[in-house]
N, C-alpha and C positions, 0 to 999 in steps of 0.2 A: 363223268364226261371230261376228255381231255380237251386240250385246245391246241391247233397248231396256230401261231401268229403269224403274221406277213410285215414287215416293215412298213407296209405305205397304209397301216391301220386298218387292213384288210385282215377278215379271220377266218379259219377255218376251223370247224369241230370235229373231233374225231370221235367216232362213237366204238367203244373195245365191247364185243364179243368173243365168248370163250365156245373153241372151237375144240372140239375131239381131234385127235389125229387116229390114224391107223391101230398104231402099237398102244394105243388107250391113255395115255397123258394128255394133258392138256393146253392150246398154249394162245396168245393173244394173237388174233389180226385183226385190224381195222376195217369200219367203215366211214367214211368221208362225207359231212354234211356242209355246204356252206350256209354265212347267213341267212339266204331266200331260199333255203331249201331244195339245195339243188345239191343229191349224192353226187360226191364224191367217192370212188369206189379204192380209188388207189394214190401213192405218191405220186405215181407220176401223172394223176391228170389233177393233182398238186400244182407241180411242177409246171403243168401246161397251162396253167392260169396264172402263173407268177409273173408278175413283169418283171423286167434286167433290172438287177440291184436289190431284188429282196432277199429275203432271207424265211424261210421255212425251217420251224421246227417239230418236229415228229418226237410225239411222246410213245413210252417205253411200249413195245409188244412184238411180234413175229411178221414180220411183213415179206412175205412168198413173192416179191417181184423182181424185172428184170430191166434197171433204168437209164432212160437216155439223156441226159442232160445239157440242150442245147440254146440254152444262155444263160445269162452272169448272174446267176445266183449261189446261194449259200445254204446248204444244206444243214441240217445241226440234228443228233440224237439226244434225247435227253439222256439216256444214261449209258454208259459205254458198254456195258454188259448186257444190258435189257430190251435197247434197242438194236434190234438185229433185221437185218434185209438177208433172206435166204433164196437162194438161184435155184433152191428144189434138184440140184444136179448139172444145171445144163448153163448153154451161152455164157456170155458178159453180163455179172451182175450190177457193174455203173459203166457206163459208156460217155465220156465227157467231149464234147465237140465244139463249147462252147469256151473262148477267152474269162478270166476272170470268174470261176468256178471254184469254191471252198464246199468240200469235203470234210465232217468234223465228228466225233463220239459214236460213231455208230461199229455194232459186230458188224464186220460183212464177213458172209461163210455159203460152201455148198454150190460153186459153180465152177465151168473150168476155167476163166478169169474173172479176178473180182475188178480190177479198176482198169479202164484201157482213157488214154488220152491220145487225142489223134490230133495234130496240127492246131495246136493251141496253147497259150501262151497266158501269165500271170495267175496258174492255178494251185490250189494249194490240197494235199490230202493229210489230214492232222489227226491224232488222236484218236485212232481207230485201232480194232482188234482185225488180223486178216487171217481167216483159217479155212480149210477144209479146202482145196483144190481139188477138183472130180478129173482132170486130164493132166496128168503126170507129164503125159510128152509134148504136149504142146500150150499148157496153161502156165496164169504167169501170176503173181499175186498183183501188183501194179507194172505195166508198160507205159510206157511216155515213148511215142514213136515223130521225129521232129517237130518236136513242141522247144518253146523256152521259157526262163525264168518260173519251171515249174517246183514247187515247194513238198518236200514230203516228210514230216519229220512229226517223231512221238508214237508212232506207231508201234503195233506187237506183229509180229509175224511167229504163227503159231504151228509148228511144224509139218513143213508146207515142202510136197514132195516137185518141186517145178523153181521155174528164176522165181524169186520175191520180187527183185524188183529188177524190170529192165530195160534199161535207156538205151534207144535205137537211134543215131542221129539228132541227140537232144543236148541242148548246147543251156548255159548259164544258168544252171538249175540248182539245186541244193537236196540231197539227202542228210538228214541230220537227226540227232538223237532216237534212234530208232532200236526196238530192239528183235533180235532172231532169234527164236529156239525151236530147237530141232534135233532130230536123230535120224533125219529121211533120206534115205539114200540116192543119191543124181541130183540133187539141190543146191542153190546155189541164190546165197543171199543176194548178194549184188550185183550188176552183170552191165558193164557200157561196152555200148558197140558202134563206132563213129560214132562217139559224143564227145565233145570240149568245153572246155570252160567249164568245167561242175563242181560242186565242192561236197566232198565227201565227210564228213563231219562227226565225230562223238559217237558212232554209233556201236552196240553190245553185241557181236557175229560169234556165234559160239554153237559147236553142237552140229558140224554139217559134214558130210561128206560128197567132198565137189570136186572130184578127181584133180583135173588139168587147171579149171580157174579161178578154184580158193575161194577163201570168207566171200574177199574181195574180187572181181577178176573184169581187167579192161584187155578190149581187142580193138585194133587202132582206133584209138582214142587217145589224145594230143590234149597237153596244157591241162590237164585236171588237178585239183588240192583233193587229198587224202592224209584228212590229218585226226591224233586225236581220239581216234577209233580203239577198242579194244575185241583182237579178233583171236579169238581164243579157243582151240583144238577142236579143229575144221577139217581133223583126221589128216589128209594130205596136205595140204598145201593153205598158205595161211590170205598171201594176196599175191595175184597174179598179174603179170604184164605180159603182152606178147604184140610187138610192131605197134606200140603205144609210147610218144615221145613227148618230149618237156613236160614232164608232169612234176608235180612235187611231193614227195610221201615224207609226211614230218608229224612228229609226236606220237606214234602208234605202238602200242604194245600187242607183239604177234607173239603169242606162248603157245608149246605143246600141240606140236604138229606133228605126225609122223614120218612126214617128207621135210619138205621147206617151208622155213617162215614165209622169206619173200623166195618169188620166181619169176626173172626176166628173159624174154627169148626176142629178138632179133627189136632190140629198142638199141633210141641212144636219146640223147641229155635228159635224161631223166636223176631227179637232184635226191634222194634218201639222207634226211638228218631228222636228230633228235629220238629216233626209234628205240624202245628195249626188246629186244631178241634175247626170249627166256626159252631153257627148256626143250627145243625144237632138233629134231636129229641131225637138218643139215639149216643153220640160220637162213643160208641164202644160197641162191643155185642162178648163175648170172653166164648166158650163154646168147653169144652172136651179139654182144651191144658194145657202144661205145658212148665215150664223153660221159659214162655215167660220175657222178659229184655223190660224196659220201658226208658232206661236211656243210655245215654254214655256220659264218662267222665264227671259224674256228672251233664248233663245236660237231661233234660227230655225231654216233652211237652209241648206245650200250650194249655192250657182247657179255654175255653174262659166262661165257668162258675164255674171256681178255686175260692175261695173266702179268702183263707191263705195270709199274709203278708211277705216280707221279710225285714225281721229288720235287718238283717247283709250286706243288700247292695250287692248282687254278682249275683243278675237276678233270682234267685232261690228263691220259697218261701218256709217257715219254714216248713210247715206243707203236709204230702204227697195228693196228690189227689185218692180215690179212685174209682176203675171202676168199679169194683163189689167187692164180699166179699175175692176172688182172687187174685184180680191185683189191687197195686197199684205203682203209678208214683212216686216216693218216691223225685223227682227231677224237678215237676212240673216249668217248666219257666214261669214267671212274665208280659211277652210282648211276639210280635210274630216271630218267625225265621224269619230271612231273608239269603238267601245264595246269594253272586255276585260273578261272575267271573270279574278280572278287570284287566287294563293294556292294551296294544297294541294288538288288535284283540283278548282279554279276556285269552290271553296266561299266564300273568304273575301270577298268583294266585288266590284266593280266598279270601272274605271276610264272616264271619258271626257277624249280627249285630241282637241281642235281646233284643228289645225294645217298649214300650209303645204307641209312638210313630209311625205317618205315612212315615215311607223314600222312598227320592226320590233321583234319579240322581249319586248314588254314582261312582265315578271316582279316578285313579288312575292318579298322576302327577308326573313322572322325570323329572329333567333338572338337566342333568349330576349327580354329585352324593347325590344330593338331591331327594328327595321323601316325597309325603303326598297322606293322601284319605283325598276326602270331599264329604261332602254328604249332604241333607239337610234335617231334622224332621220338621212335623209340627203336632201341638195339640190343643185341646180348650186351648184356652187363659186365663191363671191366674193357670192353673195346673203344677203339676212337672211333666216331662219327663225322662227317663233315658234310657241307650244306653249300652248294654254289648258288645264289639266288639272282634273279635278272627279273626285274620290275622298270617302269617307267618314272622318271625324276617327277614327273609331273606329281605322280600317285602322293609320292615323301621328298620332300626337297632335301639336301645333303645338309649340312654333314649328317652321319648314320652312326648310330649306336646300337649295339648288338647284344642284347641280356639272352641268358641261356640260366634259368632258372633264382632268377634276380640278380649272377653273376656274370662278369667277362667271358669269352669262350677262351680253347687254348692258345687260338690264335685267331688272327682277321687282318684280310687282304683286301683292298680296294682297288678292283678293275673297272671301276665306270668310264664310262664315255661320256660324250658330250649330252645325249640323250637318255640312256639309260644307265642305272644305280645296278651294278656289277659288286654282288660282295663274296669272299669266301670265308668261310668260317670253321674252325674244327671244335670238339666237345667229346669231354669221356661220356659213356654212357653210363651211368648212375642209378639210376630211378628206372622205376617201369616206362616211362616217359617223360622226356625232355619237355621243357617247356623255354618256346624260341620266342621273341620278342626282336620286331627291327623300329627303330623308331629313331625321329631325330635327337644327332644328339646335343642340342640346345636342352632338351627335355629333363638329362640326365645331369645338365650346369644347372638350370633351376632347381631341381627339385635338391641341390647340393646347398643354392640359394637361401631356399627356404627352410631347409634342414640348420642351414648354420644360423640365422635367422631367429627360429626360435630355440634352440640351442641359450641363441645371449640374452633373449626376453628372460629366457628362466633364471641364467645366471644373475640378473640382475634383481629379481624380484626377490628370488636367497638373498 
């Protein structure tokens, strides 16, 4: 006997019988007992007993229903793979109408939408598997149709011939760490349409063929963050813009498209920095826009077929890159972005490192009021490497010391500002890998301290 619990110390039991199917395997559904014995036959008249604010959890089995979820409750699977809700084919297998609704660990599979959200706000869908769509042309894996502050992120989307996800008029929202795979043809991971304010976040788009609107693709849709993301041979087109203005696409590696990385058709101030454009037939394809910005704070992109020099040492090369006879990157980067979050549960700040170089592993070390990042590059061997790194003063207070395998690098340049710790560094490649160390350099006078120190205790003791 399982148990599903309720927050307000209310219980419900679930009793698993094993049911035949058809084709002769065999697989669990539930039936629903509460304390005084009154079945329950399904989730949702679970659900329909729940007061706002609880929380129901459903242990592992096959549960054949089609749910509507119309108040602020919290749904939970216990295992991600075991507990599954199947639509048997047909309808909306979650239908949310209710404000303040978490979704969390469960397969949902086997209908022609798995989640719809309609005109609601502060909900979350987390950590779920989402597969099998039964209607290609008009099914969606999750819609948000004018909802806000709706949360979607940690999910599998498992090749899914329809939008995965798509945001109709939905404003301050988050999609984040999310992953697509696929090989399905007319799909299309991501998809806003009149939506603003959203932030596009970390997520792994790989694997789709999405003709016109890529991994990624917004249709007027204004002020959104797309950052961060890796979208990765999406056959045609990698992310798409079309009559979509002020937005900001920063930190995204778009590789191995057979059209375009990026594609913009009739936008303007939309800002593109920080990006690597690897691999792709044409990086970018920028038609009918204006005021678009390729740069921030001086720092551009990476064009993995740039061929300009930087002789002044600061990660940037001399010479602009151009995309067409319109746009150029006037701030073209030298090596590839990198962004880490780092610290105790990646709480404590951010790092960017732009470099030549392959890094790995980069970590953040307290102990008490000392602090360093290390991190480790590795290159063909006998070349020079260099590392432009941009952290917060807060993180390591200055002054800055820079070991690259216990040793100085071959050179080091200090571009900080008044708030953040700006270093440049260069390094032969030596070793199968570099081992990089920033730390203050008080660290490096002490330990020179202590070193001479006991140096004269010995002499004296001869």
């Amino acid at each position: 006997m399982a148990v599903i619990s309720l927050s307000r110390n209310t219980t419900i039991f679930i009793l698993l019988a094993i049911v035949p199917l058809i084709a002769g395997t065999q697989e669990l559904i539930c039936n629903c007992v509460s304390e005084n014995n009154n079945y329950l036959q399904t989730i949702q008249e679970a659900i329909n007993r729940a007061e706002p604010g609880e929380t129901i959890h459903v242990p592992s089995g096959v549960y054949f229903e089609h749910l509507v979820i119309n108040k602020s409750i919290s749904l939970v699977g216990e295992n991600l793979t075991s507990t599954i809700l199947d639509g048997n084919g047909t309808g909306i297998l979650v239908e949310i109408l209710s404000d303040n609704v978490s979704l969390h660990n469960f397969t949902l599979r086997n209908a022609e939408k798995i989640v719809t959200l309609i005109n609601v706000k502060n909900c979350e869908v987390q950590g779920n598997i989402i597969a099998n769509i039964t209607n290609s042309t008009h099914g969606t894996g999750i819609r948000a149709q004018n909802c806000e502050n709706i949360r979607i992120y940690e999910n599998i989307f498992d090749s899914l011939d329809c939008y995965n996800i798509y945001f109709s008029q939905t404003r301050k929202s988050f999609i984040e760490e999310n992953m697509f795979n696929a090989n399905k043809r007319w799909s299309q991971p991501i998809f806003l349409y009149f939506s603003e304010e959203n932030v596009i976040e970390s997520n792994n788009v790989s694997g789709y063929e999405a003709l016109n609107e890529g991994g990624i693709g917004l249709l007027y849709s204004n002020n959104n963050l797309i950052r961060y993301n890796y979208i990765f041979e999406n056959d045609w087109v990698g992310l798409s813009l079309r009559y979509s203005n002020c937005n900001v696409i920063e930190g995204n590696t778009i590789t191995k498209h057979t059209w375009y990385g990026l594609k913009m058709e009739n936008c303007r101030e939309n800002n593109v920095h920080w990006n690597n454009f690897l691999s792709n037939y044409k990086h970018a394809n920028i038609k009918n826009c204006e005021n678009i910005t390729w740069s921030l704070e001086k720092f551009g992109n990476y064009w993995d077929n740039y061929a300009g020099k930087d002789l002044d040492m600061n990660g940037v090369g001399e010479e602009p890159y151009q995309i067409d006879s319109e746009n150029f990157d006037f701030f073209p980067l030298m090596g590839k972005f990198h962004n880490y979050k780092i610290g105790y549960d990646h709480s404590e700040g951010e790092i960017f490192i732009i470099s030549n170089s392959t890094i790995e592993n980069p970590i953040f070390i307290r102990i008490n009021e000392s602090a360093s990042i290390v991190f480790n590059a590795s290159g063909r061997q006998g070349t020079i490497g260099f590392c432009l790194t941009k952290f917060s003063k807060s993180l390591i207070e200055p002054p800055y010391n820079v070991e690259i395998n216990g040793y100085s690098p071959v050179c080091l340049f200090n571009y900080s500002d008044d708030a953040n710790a700006i270093l440049y560094f260069a390094y032969l490649h030596q070793n199968q890998s570099e081992n990089i160390k920033i730390i203050p350099e008080f660290n490096s006078i002490l330990m020179l301290a202590i070193f001479c120190t006991l140096s004269l205790l010995i002499i004296r003791r001869k």
